[in-house]
TIVO-2410 file (N, C-alpha, C; in nm, 3 decimals):
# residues 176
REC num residu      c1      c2      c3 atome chaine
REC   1      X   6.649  14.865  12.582     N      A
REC   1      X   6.775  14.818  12.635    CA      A
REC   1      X   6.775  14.666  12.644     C      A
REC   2      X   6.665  14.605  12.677     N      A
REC   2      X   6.670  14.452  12.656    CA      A
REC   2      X   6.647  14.401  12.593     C      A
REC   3      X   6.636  14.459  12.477     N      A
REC   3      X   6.612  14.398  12.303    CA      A
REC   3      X   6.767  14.415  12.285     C      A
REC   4      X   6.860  14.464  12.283     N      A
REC   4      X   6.977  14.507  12.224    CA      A
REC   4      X   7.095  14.444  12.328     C      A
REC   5      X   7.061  14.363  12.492     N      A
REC   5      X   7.102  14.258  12.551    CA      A
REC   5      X   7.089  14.105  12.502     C      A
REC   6      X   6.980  14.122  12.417     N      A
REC   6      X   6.952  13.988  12.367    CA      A
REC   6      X   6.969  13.968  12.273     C      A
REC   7      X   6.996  14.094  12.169     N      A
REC   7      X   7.074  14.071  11.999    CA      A
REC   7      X   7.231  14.065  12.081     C      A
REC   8      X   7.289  14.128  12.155     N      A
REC   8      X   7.454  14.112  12.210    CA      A
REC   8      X   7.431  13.932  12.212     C      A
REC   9      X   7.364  13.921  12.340     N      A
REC   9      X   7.343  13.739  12.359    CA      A
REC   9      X   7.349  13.627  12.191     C      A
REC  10      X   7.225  13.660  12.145     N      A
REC  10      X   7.260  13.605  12.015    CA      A
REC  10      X   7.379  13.601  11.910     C      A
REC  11      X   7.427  13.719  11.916     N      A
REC  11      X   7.572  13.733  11.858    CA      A
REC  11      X   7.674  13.645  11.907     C      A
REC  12      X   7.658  13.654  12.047     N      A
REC  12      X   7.740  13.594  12.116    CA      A
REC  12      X   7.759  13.430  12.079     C      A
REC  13      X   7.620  13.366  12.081     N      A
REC  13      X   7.599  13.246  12.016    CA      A
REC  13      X   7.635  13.187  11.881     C      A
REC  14      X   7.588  13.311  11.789     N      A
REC  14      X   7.629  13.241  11.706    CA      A
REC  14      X   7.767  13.203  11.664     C      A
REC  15      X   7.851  13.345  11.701     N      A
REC  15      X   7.999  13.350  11.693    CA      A
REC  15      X   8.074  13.208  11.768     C      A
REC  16      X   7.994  13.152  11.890     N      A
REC  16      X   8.050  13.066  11.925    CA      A
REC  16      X   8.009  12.936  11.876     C      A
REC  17      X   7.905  12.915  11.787     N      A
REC  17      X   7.878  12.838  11.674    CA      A
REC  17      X   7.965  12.826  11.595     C      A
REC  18      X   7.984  12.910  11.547     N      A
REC  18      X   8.105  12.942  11.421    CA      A
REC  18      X   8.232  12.917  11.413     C      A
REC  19      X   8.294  12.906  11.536     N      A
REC  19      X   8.415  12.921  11.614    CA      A
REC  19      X   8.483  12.752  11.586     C      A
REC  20      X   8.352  12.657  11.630     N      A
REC  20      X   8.415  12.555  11.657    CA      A
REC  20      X   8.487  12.478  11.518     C      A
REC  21      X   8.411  12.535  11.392     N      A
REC  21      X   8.516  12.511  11.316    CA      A
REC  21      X   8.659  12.571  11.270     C      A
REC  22      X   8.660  12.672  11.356     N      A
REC  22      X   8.843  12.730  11.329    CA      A
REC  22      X   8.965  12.693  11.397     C      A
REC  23      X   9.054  12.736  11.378     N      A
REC  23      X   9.155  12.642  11.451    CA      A
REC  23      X   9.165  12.711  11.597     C      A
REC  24      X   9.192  12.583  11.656     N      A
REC  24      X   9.225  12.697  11.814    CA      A
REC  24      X   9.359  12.692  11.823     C      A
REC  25      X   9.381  12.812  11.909     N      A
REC  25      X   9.504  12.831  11.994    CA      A
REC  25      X   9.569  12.743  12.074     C      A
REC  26      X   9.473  12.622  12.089     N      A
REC  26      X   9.543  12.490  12.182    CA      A
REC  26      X   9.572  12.417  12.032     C      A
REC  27      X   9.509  12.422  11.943     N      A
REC  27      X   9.555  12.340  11.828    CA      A
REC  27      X   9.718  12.394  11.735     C      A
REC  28      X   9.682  12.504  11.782     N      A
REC  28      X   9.826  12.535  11.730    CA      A
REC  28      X   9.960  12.533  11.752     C      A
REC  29      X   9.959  12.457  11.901     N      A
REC  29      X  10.057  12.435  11.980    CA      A
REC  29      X  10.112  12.256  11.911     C      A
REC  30      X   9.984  12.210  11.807     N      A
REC  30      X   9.983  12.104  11.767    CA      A
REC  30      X  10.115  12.076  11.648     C      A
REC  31      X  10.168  12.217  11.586     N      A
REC  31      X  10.204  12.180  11.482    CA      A
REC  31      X  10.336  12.299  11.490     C      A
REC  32      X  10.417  12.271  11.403     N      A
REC  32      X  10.571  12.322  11.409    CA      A
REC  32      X  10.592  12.340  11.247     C      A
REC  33      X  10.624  12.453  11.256     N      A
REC  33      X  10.681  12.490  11.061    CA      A
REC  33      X  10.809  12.560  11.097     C      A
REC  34      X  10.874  12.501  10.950     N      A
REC  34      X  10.961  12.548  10.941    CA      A
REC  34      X  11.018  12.596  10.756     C      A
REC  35      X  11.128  12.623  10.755     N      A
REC  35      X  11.153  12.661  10.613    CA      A
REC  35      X  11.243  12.566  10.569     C      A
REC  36      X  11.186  12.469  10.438     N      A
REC  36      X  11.261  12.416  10.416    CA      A
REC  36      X  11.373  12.438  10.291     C      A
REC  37      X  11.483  12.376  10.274     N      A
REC  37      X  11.620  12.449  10.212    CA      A
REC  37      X  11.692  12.339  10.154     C      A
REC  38      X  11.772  12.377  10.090     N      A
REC  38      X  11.922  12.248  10.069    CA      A
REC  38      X  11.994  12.254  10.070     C      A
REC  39      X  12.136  12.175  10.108     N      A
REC  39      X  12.279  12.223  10.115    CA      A
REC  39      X  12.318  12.058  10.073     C      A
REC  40      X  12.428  12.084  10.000     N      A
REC  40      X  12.474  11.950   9.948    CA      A
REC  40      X  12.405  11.867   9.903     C      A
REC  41      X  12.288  11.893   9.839     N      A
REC  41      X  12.199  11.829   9.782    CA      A
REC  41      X  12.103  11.741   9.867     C      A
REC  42      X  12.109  11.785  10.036     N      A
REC  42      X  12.034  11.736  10.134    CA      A
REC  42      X  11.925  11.822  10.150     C      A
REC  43      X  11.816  11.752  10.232     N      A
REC  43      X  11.682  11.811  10.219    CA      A
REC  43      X  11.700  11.874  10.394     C      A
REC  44      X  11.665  12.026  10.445     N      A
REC  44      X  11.719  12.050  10.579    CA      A
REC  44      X  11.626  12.140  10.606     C      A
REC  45      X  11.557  12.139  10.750     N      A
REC  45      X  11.479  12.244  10.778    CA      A
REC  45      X  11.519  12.309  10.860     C      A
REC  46      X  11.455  12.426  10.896     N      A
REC  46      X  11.508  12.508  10.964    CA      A
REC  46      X  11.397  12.582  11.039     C      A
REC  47      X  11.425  12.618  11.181     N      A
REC  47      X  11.289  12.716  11.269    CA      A
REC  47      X  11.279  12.821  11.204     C      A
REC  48      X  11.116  12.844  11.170     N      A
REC  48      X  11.084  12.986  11.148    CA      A
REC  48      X  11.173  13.096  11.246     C      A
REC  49      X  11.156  13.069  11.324     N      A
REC  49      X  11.233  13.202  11.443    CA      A
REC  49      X  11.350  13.221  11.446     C      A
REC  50      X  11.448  13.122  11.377     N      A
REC  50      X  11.615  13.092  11.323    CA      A
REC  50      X  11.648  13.224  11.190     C      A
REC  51      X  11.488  13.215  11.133     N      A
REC  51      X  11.528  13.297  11.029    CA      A
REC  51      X  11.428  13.395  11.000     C      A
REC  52      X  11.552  13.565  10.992     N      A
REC  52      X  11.442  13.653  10.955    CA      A
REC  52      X  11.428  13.709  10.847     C      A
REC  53      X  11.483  13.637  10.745     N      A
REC  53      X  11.430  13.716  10.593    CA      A
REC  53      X  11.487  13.623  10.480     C      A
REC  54      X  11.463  13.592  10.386     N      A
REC  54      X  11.505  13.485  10.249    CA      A
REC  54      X  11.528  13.607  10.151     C      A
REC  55      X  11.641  13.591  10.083     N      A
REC  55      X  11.666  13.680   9.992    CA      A
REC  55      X  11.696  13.635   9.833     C      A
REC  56      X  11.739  13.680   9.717     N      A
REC  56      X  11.774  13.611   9.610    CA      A
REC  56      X  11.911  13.702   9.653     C      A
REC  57      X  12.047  13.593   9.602     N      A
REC  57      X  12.206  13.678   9.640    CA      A
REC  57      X  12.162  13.782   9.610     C      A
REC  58      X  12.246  13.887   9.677     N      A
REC  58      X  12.240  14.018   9.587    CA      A
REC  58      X  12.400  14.050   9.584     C      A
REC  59      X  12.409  14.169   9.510     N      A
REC  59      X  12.526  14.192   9.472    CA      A
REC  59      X  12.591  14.208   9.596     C      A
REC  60      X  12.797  14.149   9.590     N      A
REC  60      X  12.846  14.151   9.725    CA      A
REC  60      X  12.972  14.158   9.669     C      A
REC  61      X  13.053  14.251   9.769     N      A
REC  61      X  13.224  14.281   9.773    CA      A
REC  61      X  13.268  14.148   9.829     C      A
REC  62      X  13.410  14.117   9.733     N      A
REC  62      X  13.463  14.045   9.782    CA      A
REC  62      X  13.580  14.041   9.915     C      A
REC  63      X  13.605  14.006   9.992     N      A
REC  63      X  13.637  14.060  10.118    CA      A
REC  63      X  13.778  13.947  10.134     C      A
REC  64      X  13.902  14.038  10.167     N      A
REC  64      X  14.023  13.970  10.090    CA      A
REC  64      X  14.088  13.921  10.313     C      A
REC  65      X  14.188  13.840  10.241     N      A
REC  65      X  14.254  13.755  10.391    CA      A
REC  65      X  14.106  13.654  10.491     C      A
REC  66      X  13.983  13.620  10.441     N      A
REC  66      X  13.866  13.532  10.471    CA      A
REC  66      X  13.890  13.407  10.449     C      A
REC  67      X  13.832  13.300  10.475     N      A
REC  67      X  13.790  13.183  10.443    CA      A
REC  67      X  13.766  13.169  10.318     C      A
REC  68      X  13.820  13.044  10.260     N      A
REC  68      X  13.707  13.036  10.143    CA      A
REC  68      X  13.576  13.078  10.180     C      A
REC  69      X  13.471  13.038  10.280     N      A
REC  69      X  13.347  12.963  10.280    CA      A
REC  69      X  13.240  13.125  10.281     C      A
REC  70      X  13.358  13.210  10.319     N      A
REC  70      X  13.306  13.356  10.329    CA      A
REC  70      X  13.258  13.439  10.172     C      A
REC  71      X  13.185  13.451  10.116     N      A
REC  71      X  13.176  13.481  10.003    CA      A
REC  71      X  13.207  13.646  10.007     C      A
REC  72      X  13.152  13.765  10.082     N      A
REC  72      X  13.187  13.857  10.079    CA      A
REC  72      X  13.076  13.960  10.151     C      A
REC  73      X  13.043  14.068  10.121     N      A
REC  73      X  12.999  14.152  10.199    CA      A
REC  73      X  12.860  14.201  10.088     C      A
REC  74      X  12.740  14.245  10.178     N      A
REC  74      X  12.639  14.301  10.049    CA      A
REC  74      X  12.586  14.418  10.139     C      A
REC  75      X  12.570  14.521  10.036     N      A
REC  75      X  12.464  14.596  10.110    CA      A
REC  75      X  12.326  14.590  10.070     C      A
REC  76      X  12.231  14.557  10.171     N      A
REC  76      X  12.069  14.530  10.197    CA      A
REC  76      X  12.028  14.616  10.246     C      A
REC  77      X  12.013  14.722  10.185     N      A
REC  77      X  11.847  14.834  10.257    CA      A
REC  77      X  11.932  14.881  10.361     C      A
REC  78      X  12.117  14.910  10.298     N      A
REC  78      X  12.222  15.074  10.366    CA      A
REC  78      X  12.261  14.992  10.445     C      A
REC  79      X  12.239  14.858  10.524     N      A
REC  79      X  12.317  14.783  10.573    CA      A
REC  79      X  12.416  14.688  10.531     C      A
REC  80      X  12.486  14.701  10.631     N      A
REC  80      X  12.641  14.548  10.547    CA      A
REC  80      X  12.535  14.416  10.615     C      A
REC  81      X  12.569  14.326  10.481     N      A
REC  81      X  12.537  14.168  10.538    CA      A
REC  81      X  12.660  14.082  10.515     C      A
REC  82      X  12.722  14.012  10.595     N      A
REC  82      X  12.778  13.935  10.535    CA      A
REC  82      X  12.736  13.802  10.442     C      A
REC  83      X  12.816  13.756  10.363     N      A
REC  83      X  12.737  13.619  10.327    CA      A
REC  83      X  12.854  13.546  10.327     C      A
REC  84      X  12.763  13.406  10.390     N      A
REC  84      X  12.849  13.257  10.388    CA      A
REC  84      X  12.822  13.141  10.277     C      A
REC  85      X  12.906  13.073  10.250     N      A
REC  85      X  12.808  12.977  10.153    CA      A
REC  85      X  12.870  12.871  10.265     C      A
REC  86      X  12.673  12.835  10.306     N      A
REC  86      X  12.698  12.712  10.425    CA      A
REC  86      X  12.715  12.588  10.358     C      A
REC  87      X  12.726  12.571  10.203     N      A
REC  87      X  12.766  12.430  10.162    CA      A
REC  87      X  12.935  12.437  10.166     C      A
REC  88      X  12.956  12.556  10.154     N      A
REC  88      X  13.162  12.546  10.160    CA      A
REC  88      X  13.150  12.477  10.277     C      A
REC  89      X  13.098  12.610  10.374     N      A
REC  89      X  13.129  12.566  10.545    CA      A
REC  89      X  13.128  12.439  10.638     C      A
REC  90      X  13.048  12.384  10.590     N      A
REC  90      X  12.992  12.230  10.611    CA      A
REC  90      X  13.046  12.159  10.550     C      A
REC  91      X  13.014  12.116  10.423     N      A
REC  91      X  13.112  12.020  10.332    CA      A
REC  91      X  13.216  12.029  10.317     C      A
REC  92      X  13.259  12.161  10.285     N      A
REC  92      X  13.391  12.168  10.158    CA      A
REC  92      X  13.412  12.215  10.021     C      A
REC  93      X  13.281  12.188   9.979     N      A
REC  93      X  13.259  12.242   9.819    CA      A
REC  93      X  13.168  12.337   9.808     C      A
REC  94      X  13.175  12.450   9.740     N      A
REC  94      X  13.144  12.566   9.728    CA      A
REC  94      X  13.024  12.538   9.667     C      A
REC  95      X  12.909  12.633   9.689     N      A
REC  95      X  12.765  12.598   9.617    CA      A
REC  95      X  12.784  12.616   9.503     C      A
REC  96      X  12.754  12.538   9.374     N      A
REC  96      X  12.722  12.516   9.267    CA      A
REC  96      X  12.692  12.659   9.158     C      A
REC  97      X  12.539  12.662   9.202     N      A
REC  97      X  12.467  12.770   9.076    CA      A
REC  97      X  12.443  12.827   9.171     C      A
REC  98      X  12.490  12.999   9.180     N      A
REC  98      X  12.487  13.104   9.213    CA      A
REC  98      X  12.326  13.149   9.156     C      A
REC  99      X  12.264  13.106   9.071     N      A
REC  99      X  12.177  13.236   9.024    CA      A
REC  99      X  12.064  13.184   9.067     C      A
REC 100      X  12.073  13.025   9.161     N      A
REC 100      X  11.928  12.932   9.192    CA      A
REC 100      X  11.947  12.951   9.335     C      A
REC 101      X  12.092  12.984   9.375     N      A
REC 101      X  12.093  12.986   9.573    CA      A
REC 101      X  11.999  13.122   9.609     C      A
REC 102      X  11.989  13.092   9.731     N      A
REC 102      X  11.903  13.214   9.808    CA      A
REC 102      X  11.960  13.229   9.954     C      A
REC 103      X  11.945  13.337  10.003     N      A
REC 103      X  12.011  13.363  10.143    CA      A
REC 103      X  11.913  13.347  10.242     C      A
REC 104      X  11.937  13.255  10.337     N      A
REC 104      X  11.890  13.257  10.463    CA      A
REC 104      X  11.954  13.342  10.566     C      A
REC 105      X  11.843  13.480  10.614     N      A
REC 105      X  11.927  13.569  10.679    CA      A
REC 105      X  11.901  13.543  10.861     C      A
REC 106      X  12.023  13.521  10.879     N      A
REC 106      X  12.012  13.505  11.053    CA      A
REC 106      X  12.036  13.618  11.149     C      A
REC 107      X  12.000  13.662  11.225     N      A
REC 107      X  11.982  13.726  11.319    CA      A
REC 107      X  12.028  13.677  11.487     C      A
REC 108      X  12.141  13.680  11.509     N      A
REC 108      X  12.143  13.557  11.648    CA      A
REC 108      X  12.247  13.642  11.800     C      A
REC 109      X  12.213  13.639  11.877     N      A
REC 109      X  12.342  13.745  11.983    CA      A
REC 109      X  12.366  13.833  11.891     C      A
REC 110      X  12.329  13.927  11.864     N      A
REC 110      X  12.396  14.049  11.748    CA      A
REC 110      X  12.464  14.027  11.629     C      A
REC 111      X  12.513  13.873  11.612     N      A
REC 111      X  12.543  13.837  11.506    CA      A
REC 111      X  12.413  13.842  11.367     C      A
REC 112      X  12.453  13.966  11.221     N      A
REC 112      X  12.393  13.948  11.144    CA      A
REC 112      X  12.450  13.890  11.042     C      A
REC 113      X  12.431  13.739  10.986     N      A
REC 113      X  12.498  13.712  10.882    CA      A
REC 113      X  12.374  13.650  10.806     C      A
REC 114      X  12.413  13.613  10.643     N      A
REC 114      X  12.341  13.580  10.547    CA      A
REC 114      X  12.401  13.410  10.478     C      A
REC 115      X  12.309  13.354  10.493     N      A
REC 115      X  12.347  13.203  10.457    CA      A
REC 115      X  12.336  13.176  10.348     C      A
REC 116      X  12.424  13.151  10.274     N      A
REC 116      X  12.368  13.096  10.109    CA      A
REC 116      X  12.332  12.932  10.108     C      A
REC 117      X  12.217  12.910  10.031     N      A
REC 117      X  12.177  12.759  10.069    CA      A
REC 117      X  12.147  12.763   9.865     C      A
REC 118      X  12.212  12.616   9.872     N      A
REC 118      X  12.138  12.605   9.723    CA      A
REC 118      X  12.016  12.600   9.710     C      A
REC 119      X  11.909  12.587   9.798     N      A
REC 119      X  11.756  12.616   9.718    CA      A
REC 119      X  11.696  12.653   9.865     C      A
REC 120      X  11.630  12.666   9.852     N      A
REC 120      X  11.507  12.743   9.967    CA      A
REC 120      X  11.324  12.681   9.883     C      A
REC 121      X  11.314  12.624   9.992     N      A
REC 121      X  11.183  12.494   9.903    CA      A
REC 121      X  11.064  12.557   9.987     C      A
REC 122      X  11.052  12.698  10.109     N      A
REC 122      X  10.960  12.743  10.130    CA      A
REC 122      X  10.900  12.658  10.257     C      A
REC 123      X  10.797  12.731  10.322     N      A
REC 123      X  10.715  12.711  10.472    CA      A
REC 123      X  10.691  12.557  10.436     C      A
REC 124      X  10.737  12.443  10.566     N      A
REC 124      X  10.672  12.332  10.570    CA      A
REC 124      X  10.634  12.301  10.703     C      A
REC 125      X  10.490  12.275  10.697     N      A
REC 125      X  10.426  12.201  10.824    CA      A
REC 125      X  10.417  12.058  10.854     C      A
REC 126      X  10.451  12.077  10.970     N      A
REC 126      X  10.433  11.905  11.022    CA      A
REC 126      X  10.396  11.920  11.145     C      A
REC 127      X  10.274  11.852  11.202     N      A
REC 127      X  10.228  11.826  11.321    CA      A
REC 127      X  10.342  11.731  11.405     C      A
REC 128      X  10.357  11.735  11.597     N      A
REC 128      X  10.434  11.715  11.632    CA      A
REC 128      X  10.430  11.585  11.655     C      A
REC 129      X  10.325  11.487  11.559     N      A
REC 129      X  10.345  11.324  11.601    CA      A
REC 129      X  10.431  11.307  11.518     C      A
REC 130      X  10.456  11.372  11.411     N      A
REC 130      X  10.540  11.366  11.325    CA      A
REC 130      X  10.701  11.360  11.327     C      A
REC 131      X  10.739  11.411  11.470     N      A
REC 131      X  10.843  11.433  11.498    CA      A
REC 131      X  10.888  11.269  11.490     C      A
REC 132      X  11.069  11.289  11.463     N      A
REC 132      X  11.117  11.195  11.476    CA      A
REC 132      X  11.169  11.135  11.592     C      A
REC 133      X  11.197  11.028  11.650     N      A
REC 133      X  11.265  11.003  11.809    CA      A
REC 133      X  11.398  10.968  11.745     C      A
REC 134      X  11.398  10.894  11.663     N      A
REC 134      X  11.569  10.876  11.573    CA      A
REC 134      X  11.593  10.979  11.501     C      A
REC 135      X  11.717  11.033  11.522     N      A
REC 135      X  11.793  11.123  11.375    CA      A
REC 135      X  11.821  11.064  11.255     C      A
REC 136      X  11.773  11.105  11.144     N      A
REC 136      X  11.843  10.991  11.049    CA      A
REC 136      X  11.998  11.005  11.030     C      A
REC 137      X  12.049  10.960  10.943     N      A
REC 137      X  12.187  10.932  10.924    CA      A
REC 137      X  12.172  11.039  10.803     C      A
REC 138      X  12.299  11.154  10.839     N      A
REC 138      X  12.328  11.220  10.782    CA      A
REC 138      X  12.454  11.287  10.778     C      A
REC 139      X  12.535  11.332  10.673     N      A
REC 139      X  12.643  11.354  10.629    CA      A
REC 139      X  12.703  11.436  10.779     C      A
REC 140      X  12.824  11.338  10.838     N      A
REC 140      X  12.911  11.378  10.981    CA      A
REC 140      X  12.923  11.547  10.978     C      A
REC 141      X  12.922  11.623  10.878     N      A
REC 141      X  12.978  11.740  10.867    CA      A
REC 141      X  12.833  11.797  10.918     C      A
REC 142      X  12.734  11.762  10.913     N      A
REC 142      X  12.566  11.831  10.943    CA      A
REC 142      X  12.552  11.797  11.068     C      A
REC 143      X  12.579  11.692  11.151     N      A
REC 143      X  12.498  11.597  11.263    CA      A
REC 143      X  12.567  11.759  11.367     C      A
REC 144      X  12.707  11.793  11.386     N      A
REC 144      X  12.637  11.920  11.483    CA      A
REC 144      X  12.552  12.003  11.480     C      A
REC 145      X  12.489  11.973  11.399     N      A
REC 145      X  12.387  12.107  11.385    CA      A
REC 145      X  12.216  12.097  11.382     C      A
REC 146      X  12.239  11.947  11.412     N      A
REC 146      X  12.072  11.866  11.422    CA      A
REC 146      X  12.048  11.867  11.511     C      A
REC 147      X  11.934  11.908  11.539     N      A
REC 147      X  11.895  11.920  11.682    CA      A
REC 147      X  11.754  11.828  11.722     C      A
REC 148      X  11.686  11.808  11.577     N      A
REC 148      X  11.556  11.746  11.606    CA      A
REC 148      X  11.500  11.659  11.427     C      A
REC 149      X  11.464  11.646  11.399     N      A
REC 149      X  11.410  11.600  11.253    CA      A
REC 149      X  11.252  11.562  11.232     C      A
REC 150      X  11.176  11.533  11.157     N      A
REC 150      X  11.063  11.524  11.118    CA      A
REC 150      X  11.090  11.381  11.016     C      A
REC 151      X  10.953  11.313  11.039     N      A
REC 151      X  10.948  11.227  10.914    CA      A
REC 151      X  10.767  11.247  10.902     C      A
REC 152      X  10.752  11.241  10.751     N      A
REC 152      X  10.633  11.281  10.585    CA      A
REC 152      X  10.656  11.200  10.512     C      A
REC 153      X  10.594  11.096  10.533     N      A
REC 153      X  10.571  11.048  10.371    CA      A
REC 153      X  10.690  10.969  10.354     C      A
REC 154      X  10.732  10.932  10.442     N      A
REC 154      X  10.868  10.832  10.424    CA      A
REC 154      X  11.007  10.899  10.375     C      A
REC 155      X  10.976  11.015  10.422     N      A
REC 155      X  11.099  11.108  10.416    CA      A
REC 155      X  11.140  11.205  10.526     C      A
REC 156      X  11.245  11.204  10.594     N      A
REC 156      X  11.297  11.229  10.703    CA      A
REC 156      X  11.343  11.380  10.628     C      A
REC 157      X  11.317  11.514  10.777     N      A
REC 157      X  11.375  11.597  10.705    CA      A
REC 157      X  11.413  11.637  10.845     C      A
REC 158      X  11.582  11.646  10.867     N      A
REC 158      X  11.635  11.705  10.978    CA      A
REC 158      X  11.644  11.837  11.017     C      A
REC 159      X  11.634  11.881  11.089     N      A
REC 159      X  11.597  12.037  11.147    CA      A
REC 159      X  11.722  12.104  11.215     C      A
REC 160      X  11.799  12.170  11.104     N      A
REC 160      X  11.953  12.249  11.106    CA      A
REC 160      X  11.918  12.388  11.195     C      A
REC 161      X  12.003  12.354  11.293     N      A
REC 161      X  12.010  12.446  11.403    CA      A
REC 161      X  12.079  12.592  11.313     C      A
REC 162      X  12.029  12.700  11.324     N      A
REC 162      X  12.103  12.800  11.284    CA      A
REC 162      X  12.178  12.886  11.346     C      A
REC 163      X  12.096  12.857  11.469     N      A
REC 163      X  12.186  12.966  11.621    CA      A
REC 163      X  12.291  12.847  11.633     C      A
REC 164      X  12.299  12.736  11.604     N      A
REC 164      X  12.422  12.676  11.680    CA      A
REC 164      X  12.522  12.674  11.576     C      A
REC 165      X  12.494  12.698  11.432     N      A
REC 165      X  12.623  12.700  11.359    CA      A
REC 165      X  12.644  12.874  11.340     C      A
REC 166      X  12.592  12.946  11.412     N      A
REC 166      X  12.678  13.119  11.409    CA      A
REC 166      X  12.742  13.115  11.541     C      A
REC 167      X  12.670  12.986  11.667     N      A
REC 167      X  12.745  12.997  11.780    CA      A
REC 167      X  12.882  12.934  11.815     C      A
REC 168      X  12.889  12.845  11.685     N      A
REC 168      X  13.023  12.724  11.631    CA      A
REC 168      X  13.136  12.852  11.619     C      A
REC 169      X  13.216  12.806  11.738     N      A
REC 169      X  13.377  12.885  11.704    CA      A
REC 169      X  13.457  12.908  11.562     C      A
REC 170      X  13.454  12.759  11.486     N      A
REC 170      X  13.456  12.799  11.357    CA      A
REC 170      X  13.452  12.889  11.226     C      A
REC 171      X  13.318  12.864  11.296     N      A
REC 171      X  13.173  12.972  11.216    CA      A
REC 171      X  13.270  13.149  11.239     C      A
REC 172      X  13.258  13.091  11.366     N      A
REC 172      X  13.295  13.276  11.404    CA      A
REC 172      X  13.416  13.339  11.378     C      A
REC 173      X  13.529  13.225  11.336     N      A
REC 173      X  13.658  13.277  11.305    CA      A
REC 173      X  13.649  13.297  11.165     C      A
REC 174      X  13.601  13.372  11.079     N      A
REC 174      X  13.621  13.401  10.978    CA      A
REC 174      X  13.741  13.447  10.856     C      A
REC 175      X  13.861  13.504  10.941     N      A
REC 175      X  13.955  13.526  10.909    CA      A
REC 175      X  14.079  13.455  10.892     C      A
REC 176      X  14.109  13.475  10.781     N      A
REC 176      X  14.241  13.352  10.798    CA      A
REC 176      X  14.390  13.348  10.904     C      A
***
């Protein structure tokens, strides 16, 4: 029994040898990712927790008396999604190339809708010295929806609120 207290002990050691090169749980409080995207040919991030699934369009009904900015209705795995194209909604001009956009799907107060963004550029990390204290200057139609930004490398990338543009009255009047 005290041969097999003192292989536990040793285990114990070495594991905590080992340890100090992995990341800790206080280190991870160090750093913030998000998904980065584009709309209007701007570079925009977004909270992992804003969004729960990236899709390529999929096929969608067109849905008549809407907004332009409303593209139409899809079914995803027997559910309805709606989809928006957030470059109409924001700018004005309808996204470009349909076959390069991808949907950012939100989840927010029971609201399920699907965002069309012209590109989806995938997980980006930035530690939080990184954060910005200035917003940069960005197109009036975006600034409600900034909530925080990052600067890399001499490039500022602002961080697009997603709960606040499904919580935008706007947003929510969909119907003409």
């Amino acid at each position: 029994m005290h041969s097999a207290f003192n292989r536990l002990k040793e285990i114990e050691q070495k594991s905590l040898e080992r340890a100090k090169d992995m990341p800790s749980v206080d280190g991870a409080t160090d750093e913030w990712t998000g998904i980065g995207f584009q709309v209007g040919g701007v570079n925009l991030l977004s909270s992992m927790g804003e969004v729960t699934e990236i899709l390529d369009v999929p096929d969608f009904t067109r849905v008549p008396g809407v907004k332009p900015w409303v593209i139409g209705i899809a079914n995803v795995r027997g559910g309805l999604l709606p989809l928006m194209d957030l470059k109409r909604f924001i700018m004005g001009q309808p996204t470009d190339n349909m076959s390069s956009a991808r949907v950012m799907v939100v989840n927010h107060n029971g609201l399920h809708t699907g965002l069309v963004v012209e590109e989806v550029q995938g997980m980006r990390h930035f530690s939080l010295n990184e954060q910005a204290f200035e917003l940069p200057d960005v197109n009036n139609h975006l600034k409600p929806y900034i909530r925080q930004a990052f600067q890399k490398d001499n490039t500022f990338w602002p961080v697009f609120s997603m709960h606040a543009l499904v919580e935008d009255e706007r947003f929510l009047h969909a119907s003409l």
